[in-house]
C-alpha positions, 0 to 999 in steps of 0.5 A: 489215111490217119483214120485207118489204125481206128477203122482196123481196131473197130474192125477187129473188134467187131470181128472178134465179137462175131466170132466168139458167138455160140454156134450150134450143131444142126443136122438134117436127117434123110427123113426131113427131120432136123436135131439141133445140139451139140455133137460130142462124139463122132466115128468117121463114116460110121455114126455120132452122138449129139446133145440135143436141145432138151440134153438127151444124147441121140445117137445116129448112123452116117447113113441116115444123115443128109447134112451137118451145118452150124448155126448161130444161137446164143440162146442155147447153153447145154449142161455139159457138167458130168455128174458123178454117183458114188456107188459101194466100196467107194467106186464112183459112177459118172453121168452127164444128162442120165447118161451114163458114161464109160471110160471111153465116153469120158475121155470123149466129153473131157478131150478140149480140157487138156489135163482132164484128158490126160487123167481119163486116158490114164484112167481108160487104160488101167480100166482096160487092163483090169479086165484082163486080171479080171478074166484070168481069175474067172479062169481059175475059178471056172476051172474049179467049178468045173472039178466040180461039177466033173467030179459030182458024176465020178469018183475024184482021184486019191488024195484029190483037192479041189483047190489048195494053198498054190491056187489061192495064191494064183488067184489072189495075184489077178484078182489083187492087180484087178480090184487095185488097177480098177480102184485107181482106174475110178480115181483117176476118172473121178480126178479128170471129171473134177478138173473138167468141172471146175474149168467148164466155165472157161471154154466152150465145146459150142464156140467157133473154133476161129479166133482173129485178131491184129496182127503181123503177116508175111505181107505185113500189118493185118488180120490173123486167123487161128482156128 
């Protein structure tokens, strides 16, 4: 009996160390095909996106897959850094293995990181919004082209202007909330994607889930599993 405090200790230990292994995502396709990686996306009963052994992204439909395990391998280490590009007028484009990525998709890559995923569905958001700007101040722009194109075939009214001094400040109000809601959309992305790198190393999207651990229970002394 005086032996079991080290035999609990040993175990827990031992248990720990099982369960902090790399795991890998294997999925077996209807075709007899099998993909090894690590899933980073997946819509319920609709598709998925997995990381590949080689890092490249692979998309696949529910419908073609037969079976999704997990895998022990400590040999695989995925590059799950994101890189970002700068592009004109200081806006950033980000890229994880040649794949570009959306908004959407960065809020996908970063959501185990919790501030970063709070700055992408911040940055999510305003980009959303930009575009509704963005629409508008197309409309009044095509409205205009269409003037002229109308115009270009019939004789315009007297005293008949394309456009004014009102219509410039109609369309200076969308476009100025667009080029501000996006630039900050891009900064707040490029913010959640410096967070997410700098704490890569700190957890691991391919680590069981599962943590055991000594502990109290309603039965008393025992193993406690968190997942």
């Amino acid at each position: 009996m005086k032996n079991i405090p080290i035999l609990l200790v040993l175990l827990n230990i031992y248990l720990s160390n099982c369960y902090s292994q790399n795991f890998i995502d294997v999925i077996y396709l209807k075709n007899n095909i099998k993909i090894k990686g690590l899933i980073m996306e997946q819509i319920p009963n609709e598709s998925l996106k997995i990381m590949s052994e080689d890092d490249k992204i692979i998309e696949l439909k529910i419908n073609e897959i037969a079976n999704i395990v997990k895998e022990l391998d400590n040999t695989y280490k995925p590059d799950l850094k994101v890189q970002i590009e700068k592009k004109m007028f200081g806006y950033n484009r980000f890229y994880m293995n040649d794949l570009k990525l959306n908004y959407n998709d960065l809020k996908f890559v970063v959501k185990y990181n919790k501030e970063a995923y709070k700055y992408s569905q911040k940055a999510r958001w305003n980009n959303s919004i930009s575009y509704i700007f963005s629409g508008i101040s197309m409309l009044f722009i095509g409205m205009v082209i269409d003037d002229v194109i109308y115009y270009s075939k019939n004789e315009p009214p007297e005293g008949f202007k394309y456009v004014d001094a009102s219509f410039f400040i109609a369309l200076s109000i969308p476009t100025a909330s667009c080029i501000f809601l996006s630039k900050r959309a891009n900064n707040q992305g490029k913010k959640a994607v410096n967070i997410y790198n700098k704490d890569i190393n700190s957890y691991s999207l391919y680590q069981n889930p599962v943590d055991i651990k000594m502990g109290f229970t309603q039965n008393g002394f025992g193993l406690v599993m968190k997942f």
